[in-house]
C-alpha positions, 0 to 999 in steps of 0.5 A, a space after each residue: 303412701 303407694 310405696 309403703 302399701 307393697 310392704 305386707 304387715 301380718 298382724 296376730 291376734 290370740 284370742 280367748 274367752 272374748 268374742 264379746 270384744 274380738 269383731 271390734 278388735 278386727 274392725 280396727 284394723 279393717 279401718 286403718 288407713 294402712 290396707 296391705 294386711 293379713 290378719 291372723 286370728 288364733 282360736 285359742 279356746 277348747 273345742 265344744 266350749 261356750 268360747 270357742 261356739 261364740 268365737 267361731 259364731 263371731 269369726 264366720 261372717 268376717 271370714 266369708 266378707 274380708 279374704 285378708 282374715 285367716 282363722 286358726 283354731 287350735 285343737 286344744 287350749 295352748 296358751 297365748 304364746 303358743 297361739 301367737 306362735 301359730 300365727 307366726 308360723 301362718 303368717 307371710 308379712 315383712 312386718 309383724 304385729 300383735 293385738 290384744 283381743 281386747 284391745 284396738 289399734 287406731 286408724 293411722 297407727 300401721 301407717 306410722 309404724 311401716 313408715 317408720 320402719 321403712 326410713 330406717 334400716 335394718 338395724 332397727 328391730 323393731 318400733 312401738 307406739 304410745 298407747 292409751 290405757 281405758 277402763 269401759 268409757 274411762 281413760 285410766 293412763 297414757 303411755 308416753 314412752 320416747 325411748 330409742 336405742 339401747 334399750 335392754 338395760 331399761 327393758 331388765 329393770 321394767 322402766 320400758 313400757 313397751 311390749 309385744 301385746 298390741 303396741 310393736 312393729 318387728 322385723 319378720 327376720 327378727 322374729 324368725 331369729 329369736 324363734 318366736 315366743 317361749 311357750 313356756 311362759 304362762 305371763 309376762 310372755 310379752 317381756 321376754 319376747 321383748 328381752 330377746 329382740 333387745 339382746 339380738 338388736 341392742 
């Protein structure tokens, strides 16, 4: 464990329209057994709305109470690939990672993940984790995904559940090498971004 915990992870979390759930997203993180993290929060929200007021509201005191938290706030609303390029561009880990502003990880799931990585060599791009699909209180759906290796053919065909919102784990040298996200994609950002680490890795 001593070992893995030189292994800085980087993980971006754009946010909009949410500080409702964003101190509970950043708790998750904070609380996993995995301590060698940045987190990157990106602001995505336009300055003087109720969004961003409430967001930086939210953001202040985590700020000052954890140094591992950097908060970014863009000057205009750019979209979630944009925010999550931002982080990029601001972030300094081998491993990188995204999540939700609605979504949590669990306590052991960066552990995993780094090991994982880190029994593997450079080949493998990038791993992923099942994830638990809830509605407020109610579980609607489990991922139970196993899929290893060439996975391009499946990821075309949408027959792979497995996307760069909160549940992958990428190489930072993958992400530099595709260049981050496409800014020109307002949905299914995660996909494409997907597509492209498959095409270099598969």
């Amino acid at each position: 464990m001593e070992m893995l915990q030189n292994k800085k992870v980087s993980i971006i979390i754009p946010t909009y329209r949410r500080p409702d759930t964003l101190c509970r997203t950043i708790d998750s993180i904070i609380n996993s057994t995995y301590k060698n993290v940045e987190i990157i929060v990106v602001d995505d929200n336009n300055p003087g709305d109720e969004g961003r007021k409430l967001t930086e509201k939210v953001m202040e005191p985590l700020v000052e109470k954890y140094s591992c938290i950097h908060y970014i706030k863009h000057p205009q609303n750019r979209n979630g690939s944009a925010a999550r390029n931002t982080g990029i561009k601001n972030s300094t880990g081998e491993y990188i990672m995204f999540l939700d502003d609605d979504d949590e990880f669990l306590p052991e799931k960066i552990e995993c993940q780094v090991r994982f990585m880190e029994e593997h060599d450079d080949s493998w791009g990038a791993c992923y984790t099942r994830y638990i699909d809830k509605s407020g209180d109610k579980q609607v759906s489990i991922c139970c995904e196993t899929k290893s290796g060439k996975l391009l053919e499946y990821e075309l065909a949408r027959n792979l559940f497995i996307h760069a919102g909160s549940n992958l784990m990428v190489r930072r040298a993958v992400v530099i090498e595709i260049g981050g996200f496409d800014e020109s994609f307002r949905r299914n950002q995660d996909v494409e971004f997907l597509v492209r680490i498959l095409k270099k890795r598969s």
